[in-house]
C-alpha positions in Angstrom: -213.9 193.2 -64.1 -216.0 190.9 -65.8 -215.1 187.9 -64.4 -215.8 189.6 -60.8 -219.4 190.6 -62.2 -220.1 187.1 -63.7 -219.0 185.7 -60.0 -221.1 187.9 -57.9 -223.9 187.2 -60.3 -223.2 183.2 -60.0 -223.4 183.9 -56.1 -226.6 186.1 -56.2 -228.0 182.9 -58.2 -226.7 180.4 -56.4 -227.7 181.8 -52.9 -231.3 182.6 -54.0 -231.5 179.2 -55.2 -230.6 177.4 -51.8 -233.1 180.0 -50.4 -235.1 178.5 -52.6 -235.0 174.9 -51.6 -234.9 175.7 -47.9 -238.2 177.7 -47.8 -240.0 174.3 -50.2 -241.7 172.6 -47.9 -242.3 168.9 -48.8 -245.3 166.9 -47.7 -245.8 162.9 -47.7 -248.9 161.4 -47.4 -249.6 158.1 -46.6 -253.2 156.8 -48.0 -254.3 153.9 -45.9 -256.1 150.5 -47.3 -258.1 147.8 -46.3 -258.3 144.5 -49.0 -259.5 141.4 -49.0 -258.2 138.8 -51.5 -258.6 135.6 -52.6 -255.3 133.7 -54.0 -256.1 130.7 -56.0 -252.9 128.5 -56.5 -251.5 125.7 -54.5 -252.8 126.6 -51.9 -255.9 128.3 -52.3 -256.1 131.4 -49.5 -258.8 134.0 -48.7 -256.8 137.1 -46.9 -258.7 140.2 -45.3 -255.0 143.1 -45.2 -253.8 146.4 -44.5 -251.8 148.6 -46.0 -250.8 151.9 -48.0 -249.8 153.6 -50.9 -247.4 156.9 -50.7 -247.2 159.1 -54.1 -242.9 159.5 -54.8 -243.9 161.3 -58.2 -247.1 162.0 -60.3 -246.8 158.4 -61.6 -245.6 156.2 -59.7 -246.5 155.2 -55.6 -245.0 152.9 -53.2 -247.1 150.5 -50.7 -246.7 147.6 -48.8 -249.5 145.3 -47.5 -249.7 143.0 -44.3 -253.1 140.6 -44.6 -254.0 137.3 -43.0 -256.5 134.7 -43.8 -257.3 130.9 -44.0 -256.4 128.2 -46.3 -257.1 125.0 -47.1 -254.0 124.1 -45.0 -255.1 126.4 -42.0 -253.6 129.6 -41.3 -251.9 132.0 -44.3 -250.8 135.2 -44.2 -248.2 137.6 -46.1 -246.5 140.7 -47.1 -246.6 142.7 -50.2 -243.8 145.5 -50.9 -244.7 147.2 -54.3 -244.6 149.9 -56.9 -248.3 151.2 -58.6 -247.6 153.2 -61.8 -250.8 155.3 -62.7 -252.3 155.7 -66.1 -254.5 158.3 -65.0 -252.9 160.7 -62.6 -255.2 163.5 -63.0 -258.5 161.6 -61.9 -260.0 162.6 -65.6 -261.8 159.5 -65.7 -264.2 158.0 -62.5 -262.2 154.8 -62.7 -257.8 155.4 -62.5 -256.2 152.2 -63.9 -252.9 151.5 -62.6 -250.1 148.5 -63.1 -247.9 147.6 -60.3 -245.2 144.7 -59.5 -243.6 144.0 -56.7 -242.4 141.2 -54.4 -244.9 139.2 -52.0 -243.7 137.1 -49.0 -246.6 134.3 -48.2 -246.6 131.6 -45.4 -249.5 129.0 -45.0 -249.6 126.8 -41.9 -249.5 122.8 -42.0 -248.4 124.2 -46.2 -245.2 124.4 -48.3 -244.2 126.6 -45.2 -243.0 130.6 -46.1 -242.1 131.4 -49.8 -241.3 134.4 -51.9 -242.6 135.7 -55.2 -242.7 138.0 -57.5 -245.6 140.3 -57.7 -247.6 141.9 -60.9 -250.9 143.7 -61.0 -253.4 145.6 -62.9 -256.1 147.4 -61.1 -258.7 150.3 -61.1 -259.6 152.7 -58.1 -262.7 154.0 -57.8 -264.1 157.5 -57.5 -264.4 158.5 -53.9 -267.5 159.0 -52.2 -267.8 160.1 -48.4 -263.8 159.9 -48.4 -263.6 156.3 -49.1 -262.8 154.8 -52.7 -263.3 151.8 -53.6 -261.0 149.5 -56.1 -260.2 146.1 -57.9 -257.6 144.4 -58.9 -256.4 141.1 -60.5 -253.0 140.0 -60.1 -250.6 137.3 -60.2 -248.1 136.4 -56.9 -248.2 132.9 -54.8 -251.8 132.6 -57.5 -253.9 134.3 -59.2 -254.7 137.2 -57.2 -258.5 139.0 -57.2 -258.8 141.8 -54.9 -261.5 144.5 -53.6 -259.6 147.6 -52.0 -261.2 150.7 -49.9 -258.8 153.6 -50.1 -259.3 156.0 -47.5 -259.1 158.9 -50.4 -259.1 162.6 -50.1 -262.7 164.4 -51.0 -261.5 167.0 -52.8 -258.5 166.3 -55.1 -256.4 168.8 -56.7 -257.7 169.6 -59.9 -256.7 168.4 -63.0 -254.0 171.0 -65.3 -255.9 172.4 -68.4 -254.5 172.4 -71.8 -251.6 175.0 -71.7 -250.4 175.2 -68.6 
């Protein structure tokens, strides 16, 4: 007799918890930005880019980034593919640091032709006014990186939790 109460009571739990996790509805937002960047290495670049950032925890977002520019050697473009891990997920401070690495694709015309290299950055974003925030970062991938970032950011962001809770 027990056994049979200890297996309806397993099914009870396990069908409310499938109910559960059909009724959770999970949203992904993708947070669109617009860069500009100057490289300084071998082949010094300037490179205006789009991209975005999606959240996949409180933490830690993926991006990528597509930008195009000019070099000493002509044309020079690339692509970024990266992970940002934030040190201030909350937004209790104006400024949210964050570290990120990655892997950046670069080709330069009339240059050392395409080339692949690992990515690593530290950078802030800024608090958001009108929707837009703005950011910085420094960086090293293909050069030294130094970035300026507009984040298309939501006005009204979810509070942060209070002590206790």
């Amino acid at each position: 007799m027990r056994s049979v109460l200890a297996l309806a009571a397993a099914a009870i739990l396990s069908a409310s918890a499938a109910h559960a996790q059909e009724t959770q509805q999970v949203q992904v937002t993708f947070t669109p930005v617009a860069r500009l960047d100057l490289i300084a290495g071998s082949v010094t670049a300037v490179q205006a880019g789009l991209g975005f950032v999606t959240p996949v925890s409180t933490y830690i977002s993926l991006g990528a980034t597509a930008a195009a520019g000019i070099s000493r050697t002509g044309f020079s473009g690339r692509g970024d593919l990266f992970g940002r891990f934030t040190l201030d997920p909350y937004h209790t401070y104006y400024w949210e640091p964050y570290l990120g690495g990655g892997v950046t694709i670069r080709a330069d015309g009339g240059g050392p032709g395409t080339r692949t290299y690992l990515l690593g950055i530290v950078g802030v974003d800024g608090p958001s006014a009108g929707g837009i925030a703005p950011g910085f970062e420094v960086g090293i991938g293909g050069g030294i990186r130094f970035g300026v970032t507009l984040r298309w950011a939501n006005p009204h962001p979810a509070p942060a939790p209070t002590a206790g809770h």
